[in-house]
N, C-alpha and C positions, 0 to 999 in steps of 0.2 A: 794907544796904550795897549801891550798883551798883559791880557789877564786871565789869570791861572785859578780856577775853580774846583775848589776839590771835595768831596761829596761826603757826606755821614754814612755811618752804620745803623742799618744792614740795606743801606739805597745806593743808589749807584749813578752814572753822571747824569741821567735823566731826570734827577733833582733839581740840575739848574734850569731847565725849562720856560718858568718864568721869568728867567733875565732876560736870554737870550734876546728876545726883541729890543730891550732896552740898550743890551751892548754890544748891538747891530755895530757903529763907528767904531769899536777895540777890537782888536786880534784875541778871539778868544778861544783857551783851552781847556777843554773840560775831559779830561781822562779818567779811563774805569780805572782806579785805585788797583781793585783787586788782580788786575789784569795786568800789572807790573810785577809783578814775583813778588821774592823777599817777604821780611817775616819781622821787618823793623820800620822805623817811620824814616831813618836815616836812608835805609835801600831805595828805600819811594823816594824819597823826595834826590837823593843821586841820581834812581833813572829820570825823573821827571827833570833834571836840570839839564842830562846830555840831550833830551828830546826837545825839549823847547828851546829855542833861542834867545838871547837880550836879555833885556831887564825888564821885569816881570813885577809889579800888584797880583798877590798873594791871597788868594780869599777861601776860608776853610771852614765848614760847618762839620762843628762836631769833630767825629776823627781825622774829619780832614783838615781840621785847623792844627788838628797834634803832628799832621805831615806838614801845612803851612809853615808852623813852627820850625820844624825842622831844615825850611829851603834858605832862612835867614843864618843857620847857625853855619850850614856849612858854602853858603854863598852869599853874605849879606851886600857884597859891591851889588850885586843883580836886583836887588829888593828896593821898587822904591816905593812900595805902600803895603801894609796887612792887613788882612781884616778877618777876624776871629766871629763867628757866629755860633753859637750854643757853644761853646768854646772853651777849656780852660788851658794855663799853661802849664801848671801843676803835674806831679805823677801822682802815679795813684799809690793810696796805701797797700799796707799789707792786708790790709782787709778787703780790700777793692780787689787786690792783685788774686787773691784766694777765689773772688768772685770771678774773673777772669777764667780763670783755670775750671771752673764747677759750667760756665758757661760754653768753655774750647768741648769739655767732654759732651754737653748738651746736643750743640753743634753735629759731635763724630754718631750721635745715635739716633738724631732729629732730622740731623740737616738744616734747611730753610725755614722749614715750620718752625723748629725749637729755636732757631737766632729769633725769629718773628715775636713769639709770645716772651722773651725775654726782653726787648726793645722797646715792645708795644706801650707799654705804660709809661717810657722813656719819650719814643716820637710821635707817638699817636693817644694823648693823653684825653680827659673827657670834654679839653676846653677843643680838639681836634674836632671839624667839623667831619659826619661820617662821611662825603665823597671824597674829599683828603684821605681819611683813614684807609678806605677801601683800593683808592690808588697809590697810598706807601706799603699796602699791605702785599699787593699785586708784583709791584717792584721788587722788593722784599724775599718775596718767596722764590724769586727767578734766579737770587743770586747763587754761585757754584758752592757748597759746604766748604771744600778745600779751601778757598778763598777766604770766608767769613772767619774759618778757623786761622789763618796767616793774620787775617785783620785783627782777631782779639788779640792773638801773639805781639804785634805790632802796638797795639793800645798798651798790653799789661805792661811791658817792658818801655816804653818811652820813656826818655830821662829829664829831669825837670825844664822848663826853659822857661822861668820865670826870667832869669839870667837873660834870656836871650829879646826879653822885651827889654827890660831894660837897658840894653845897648844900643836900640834899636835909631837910629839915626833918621828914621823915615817917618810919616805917618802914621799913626795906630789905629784903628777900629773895632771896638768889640760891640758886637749886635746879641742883643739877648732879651727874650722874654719874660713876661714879668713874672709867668707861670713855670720856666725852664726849672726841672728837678737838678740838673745836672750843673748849669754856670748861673744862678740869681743872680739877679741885680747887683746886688751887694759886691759879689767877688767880681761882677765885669766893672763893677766903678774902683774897685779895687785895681785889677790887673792894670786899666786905663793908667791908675796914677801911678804907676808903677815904669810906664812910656815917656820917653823924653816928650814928644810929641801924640799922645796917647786922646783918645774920646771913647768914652761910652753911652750907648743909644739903646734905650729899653723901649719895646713894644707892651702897649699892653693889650692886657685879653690875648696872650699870644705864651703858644709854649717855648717846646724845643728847637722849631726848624721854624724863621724867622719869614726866611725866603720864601716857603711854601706857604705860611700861614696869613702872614701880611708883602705878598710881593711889591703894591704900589707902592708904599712905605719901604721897601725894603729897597726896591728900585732906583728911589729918589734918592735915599741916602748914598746910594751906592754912586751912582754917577754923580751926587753933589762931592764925596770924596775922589773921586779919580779926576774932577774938575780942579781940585784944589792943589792937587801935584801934580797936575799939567802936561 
C-alpha cells in the first residue's frame, strides 16, 4: 500500500517518525508541505499527486488533513483510504480567517518564534508531556517564515470539504483527542457519520497530535485500517 503522510503546523515531515517503523511493509511518503510552493491546499495536494504515483491512503494531521482533503476532491479514483488526525473538514470562519491574517503578520515580524508561541497552546498543550513539547518546539522553530506564512495562506483560504467526505466511496478515519482544542470528539464523531464508510477513534489523555502523543495506539489503529482495505 503507498501511504501519503502529511504533517501539521508549524512541524514538518519529521512528525511522522513514529510510524515509520511500523509501515516499514507500505511505500511511504512523507513530504515537507512547505517545500512544495503555492499558497493553497488545492496546489499542494496537485503537486503532491504529479509526484507520487498510484493509489494512495491519504493521512493528514492537522493542516495536512486540510491538503488530505484536498487529494480526494481533485483525484478521488487514486484514494482508497483517509485518515484525518486533529483534523476538521470544515472552513474556517470569518473570525478564524481574521485570526489567520493577525497571525501571517506575526509570522513577517517574528518568524519562527512567533508561529511557535501561537501554536504552542494548540500542539503542545499542558496534557503534552515536556520532552514532546521541547522536541515540536525544536522542529518548530527550524521552519523557513516564508513557508509558515504560505501555510496559513493555504489554511485561511481552504474551501469547505465536508462535501468531499461525504462522497467519499473509500474508508474514513478520524483520530482525535479527547483534549484536541481544535477537532473534539464531538465533531470527529460528527465528520465520521457524515462518511459513507466513516469511524471515529478518540484517544484519551491525549491532545492535538495523536501520533506523537499516543504512537502505539496510533500505530495499531493505523495498520488495523490499511489491513481492512487490503
Amino acid at each position: 500500500m503507498r501511504v501519503l503522510l502529511l504533517h501539521a503546523l508549524p512541524l514538518d515531515e519529521r512528525m511522522w517518525e513514529p510510524q515509520l517503523e511500523a509501515l516499514a511493509s507500505h511505500q511511504v511518503e512523507a513530504p515537507n508541505l512547505y517545500a512544495l510552493g503555492g499558497a493553497s491546499m488545492d496546489e499542494w495536494a496537485t503537486a503532491l499527486l504529479e509526484r507520487v504515483a498510484g493509489d494512495l491512503v491519504v493521512v493528514g494531521a492537522s493542516m495536512g488533513g486540510y491538503c488530505a482533503l484536498a487529494v480526494p476532491r481533485l483525484a478521488p479514483e487514486r484514494v482508497r483510504g483517509l485518515v484525518l488526525a486533529g483534523s476538521r473538514a470544515d472552513a474556517d470562519s470569518p473570525e478564524r480567517k481574521e485570526a489567520r491574517q493577525a497571525a501571517i503578520e506575526r509570522i513577517e515580524r517574528e518568524g519562527a518564534e512567533g508561529m511557535w508561541q501561537l501554536m504552542k497552546p494548540i500542539v503542545a498543550g499542558e496534557i503534552v508531556p515536556d520532552d514532546l513539547r521541547e522536541r515540536l518546539r525544536a522542529i518548530a522553530l527550524e521552519q523557513p517564515a516564508e513557508g509558515l506564512v504560505r501555510a496559513v495562506q493555504a489554511i485561511r483560504d481552504r474551501p469547505d470539504s465536508t462535501a468531499v467526505v461525504g462522497q467519499l466511496d473509500v474508508p474514513f478515519l478520524g483520530v482525535v483527542g479527547d483534549h484536541d482544542p481544535i477537532a473534539p470528539p464531538e465533531y470527529a464523531r460528527e465528520l465520521a457519520g457524515v462518511a459513507p464508510r466513516g469511524e471515529a477513534l478518540v484517544f484519551e489523555e491525549t491532545g492535538h497530535l495523536p501520533n506523537l502523543e499516543r504512537p502505539a495506539d496510533f500505530n495499531a489503529n493505523l495498520l488495523r485500517f490499511l489491513g481492512e482495505i487490503g
